[in-house]
C-alpha positions as CSV (number, residue, x, y, z in Angstrom):
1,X,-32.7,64.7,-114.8
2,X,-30.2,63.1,-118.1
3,X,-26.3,63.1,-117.2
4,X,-24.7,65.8,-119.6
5,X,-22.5,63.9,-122.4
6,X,-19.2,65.2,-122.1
7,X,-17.6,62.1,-124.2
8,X,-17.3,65.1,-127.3
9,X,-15.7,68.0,-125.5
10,X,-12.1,66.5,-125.8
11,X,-12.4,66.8,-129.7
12,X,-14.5,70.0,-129.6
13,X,-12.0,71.8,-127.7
14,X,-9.2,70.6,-129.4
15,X,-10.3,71.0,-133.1
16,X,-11.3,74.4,-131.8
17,X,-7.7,75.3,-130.4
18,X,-6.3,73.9,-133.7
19,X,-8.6,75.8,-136.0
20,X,-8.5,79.4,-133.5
21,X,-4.5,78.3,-134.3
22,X,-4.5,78.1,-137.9
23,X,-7.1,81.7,-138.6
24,X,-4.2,83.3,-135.9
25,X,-1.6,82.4,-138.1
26,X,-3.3,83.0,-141.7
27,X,-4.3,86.4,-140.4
28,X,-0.6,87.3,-139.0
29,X,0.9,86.5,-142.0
30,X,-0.8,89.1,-144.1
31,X,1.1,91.7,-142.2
32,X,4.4,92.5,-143.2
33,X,6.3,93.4,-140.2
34,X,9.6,95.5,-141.1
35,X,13.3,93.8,-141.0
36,X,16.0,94.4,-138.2
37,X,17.0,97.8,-137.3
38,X,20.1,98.8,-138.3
39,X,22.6,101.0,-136.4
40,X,22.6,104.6,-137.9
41,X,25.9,106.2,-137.4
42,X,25.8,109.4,-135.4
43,X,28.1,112.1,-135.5
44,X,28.4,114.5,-132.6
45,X,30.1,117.6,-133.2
46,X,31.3,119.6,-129.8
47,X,29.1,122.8,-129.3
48,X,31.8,125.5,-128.3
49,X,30.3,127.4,-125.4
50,X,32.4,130.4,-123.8
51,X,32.3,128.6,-119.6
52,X,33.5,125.1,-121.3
53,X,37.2,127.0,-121.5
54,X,36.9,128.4,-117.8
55,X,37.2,127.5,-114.6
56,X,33.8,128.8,-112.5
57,X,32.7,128.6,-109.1
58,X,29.4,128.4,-107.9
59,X,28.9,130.4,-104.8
60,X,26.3,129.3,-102.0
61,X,25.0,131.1,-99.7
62,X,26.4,129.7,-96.6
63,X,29.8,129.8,-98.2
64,X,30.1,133.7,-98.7
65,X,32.0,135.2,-95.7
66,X,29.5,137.4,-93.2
67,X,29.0,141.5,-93.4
């Protein structure tokens, strides 16, 4: 039975990793990927509800007194 060669596979595997590399980057940089956000100013206006103004009390069951 021969003895497989393997005095090639160093160079085979590395020009492949170099050249999977270089197609990677060529086909990244056809994208153009959009710049840093920016922080949008928010403005919060205060919703006027009528219980905001009150004082109200939440009544449980165990709390009212018995009948």
């Amino acid at each position: 039975m021969p003895q497989l060669d393997t005095s090639t596979w160093f160079i085979t595997i590395l020009s492949m990793t170099i050249t999977l590399f270089f197609v990677f980057q060529l086909k990244m940089s056809k994208y153009s990927f959009p710049g840093n956000p920016e922080p949008k100013l928010v403005i919060t206006s205060k919703s006027v509800t009528p219980w905001e103004e009150k004082w109200t009390k939440i009544y449980f069951p165990l709390s009212l007194p018995l009948q």
